[in-house]
C-alpha positions as CSV (number, residue, x, y, z in Angstrom):
1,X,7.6,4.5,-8.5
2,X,8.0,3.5,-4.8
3,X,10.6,1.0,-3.5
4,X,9.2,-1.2,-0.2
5,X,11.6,-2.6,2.1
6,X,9.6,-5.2,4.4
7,X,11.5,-6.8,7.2
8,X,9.9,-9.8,8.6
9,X,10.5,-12.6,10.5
10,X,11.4,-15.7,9.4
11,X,8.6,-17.6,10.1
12,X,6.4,-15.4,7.9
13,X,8.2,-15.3,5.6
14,X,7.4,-18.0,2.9
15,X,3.7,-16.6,3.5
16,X,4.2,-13.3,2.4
17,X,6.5,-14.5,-0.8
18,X,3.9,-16.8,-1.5
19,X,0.8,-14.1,-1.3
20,X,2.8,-11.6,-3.0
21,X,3.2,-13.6,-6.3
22,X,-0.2,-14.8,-6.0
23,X,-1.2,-11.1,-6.5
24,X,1.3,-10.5,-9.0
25,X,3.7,-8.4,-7.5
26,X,7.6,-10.1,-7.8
27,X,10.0,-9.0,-4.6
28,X,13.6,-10.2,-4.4
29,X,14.7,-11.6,-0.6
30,X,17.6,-10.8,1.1
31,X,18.0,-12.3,4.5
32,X,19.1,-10.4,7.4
33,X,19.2,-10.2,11.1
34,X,17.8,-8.1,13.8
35,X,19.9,-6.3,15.9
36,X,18.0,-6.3,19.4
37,X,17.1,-10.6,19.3
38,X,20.1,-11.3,16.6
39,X,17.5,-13.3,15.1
40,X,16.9,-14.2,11.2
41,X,14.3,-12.2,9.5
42,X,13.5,-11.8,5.9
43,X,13.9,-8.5,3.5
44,X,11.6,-8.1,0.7
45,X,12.7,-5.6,-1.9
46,X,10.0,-4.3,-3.9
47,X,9.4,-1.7,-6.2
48,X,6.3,-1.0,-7.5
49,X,3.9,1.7,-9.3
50,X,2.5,4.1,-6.5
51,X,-1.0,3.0,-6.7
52,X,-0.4,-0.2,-5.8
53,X,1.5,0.4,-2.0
54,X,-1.1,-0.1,-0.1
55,X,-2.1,-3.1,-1.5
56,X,1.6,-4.7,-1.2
57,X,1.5,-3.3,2.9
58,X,-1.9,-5.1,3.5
59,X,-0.7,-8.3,1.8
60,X,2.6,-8.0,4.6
61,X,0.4,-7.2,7.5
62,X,-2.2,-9.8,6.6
63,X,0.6,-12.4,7.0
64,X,3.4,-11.1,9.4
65,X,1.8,-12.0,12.4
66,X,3.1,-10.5,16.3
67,X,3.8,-13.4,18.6
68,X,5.3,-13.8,21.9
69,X,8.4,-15.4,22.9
70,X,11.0,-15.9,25.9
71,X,14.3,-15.3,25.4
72,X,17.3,-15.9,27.7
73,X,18.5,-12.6,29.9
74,X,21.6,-12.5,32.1
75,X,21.2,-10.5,35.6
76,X,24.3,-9.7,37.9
77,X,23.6,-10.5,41.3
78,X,27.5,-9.1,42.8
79,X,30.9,-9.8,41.2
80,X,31.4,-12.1,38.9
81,X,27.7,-13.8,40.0
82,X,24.8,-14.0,36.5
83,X,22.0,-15.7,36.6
84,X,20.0,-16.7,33.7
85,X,16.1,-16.1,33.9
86,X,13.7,-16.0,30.7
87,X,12.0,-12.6,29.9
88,X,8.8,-12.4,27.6
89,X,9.0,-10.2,24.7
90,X,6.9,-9.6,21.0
91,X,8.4,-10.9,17.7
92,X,7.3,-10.5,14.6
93,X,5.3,-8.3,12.4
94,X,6.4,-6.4,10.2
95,X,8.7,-3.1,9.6
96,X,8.2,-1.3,5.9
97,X,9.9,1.1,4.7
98,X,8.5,3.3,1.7
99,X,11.3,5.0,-0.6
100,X,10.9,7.8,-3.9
101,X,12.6,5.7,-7.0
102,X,13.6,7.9,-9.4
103,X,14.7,5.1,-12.2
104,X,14.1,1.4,-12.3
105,X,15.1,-0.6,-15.1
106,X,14.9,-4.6,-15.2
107,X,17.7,-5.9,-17.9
C-alpha cells in the first residue's frame, strides 16, 4: 500500500476531487498554504493499492494545470525608500509525494 500526498492549488482543486471519484479512488482534503506565495492550495490524502499510483498521478497532472501570475515585490531604493513593482512567476501544478504504508485500516 502507498499513501499520495498531492498539493495543488486551489483553483484545481475541485477538478481533481471531482476526477478522482469519477475513477473510484476516495482522497480526504486538507487545506493548506504555500510557503513561498502564502497562497491556499489543496492536500489530497490518498492511500491506495500499489498498482494503482500511476493512475492516481496522471489523473492530478491531467488537471493541475501551471499558469502564470504577478505578484506584488517590494525593492529598496536607499533608507527607508520601497517601491512596489509586479514580478511574473508559475503557480500551480502539482507536488506528490509517494509514501510505504505499512497498515491502513478504515473503521
Amino acid at each position: 500500500m502507498k499513501l499520495i500526498y498531492a498539493i495543488v492549488n486551489n483553483d484545481d482543486a475541485h477538478s481533481v476531487s471531482s476526477s478522482l471519484t469519477k475513477s473510484g479512488f476516495q482522497a480526504t482534503k486538507l487545506a493548506s498554504t504555500g510557503g513561498f506565495l502564502m497562497s491556499g492550495n489543496t492536500t489530497f490524502l490518498i492511500c491506495s493499492e500499489d498498482d494503482k499510483i500511476d493512475e492516481i498521478i496522471e489523473i492530478i497532472k491531467d488537471h493541475s494545470h501551471k499558469r502564470k501570475q504577478f505578484v506584488p515585490s517590494a525593492a529598496s531604493y536607499g533608507v527607508g525608500s520601497y517601491t512596489s513593482f509586479p514580478v511574473e512567476v508559475f503557480v500551480g501544478g502539482a507536488t506528490i509525494f509517494v509514501t510505504n504504508i505499512e497498515r491502513f485500516e478504515k473503521v
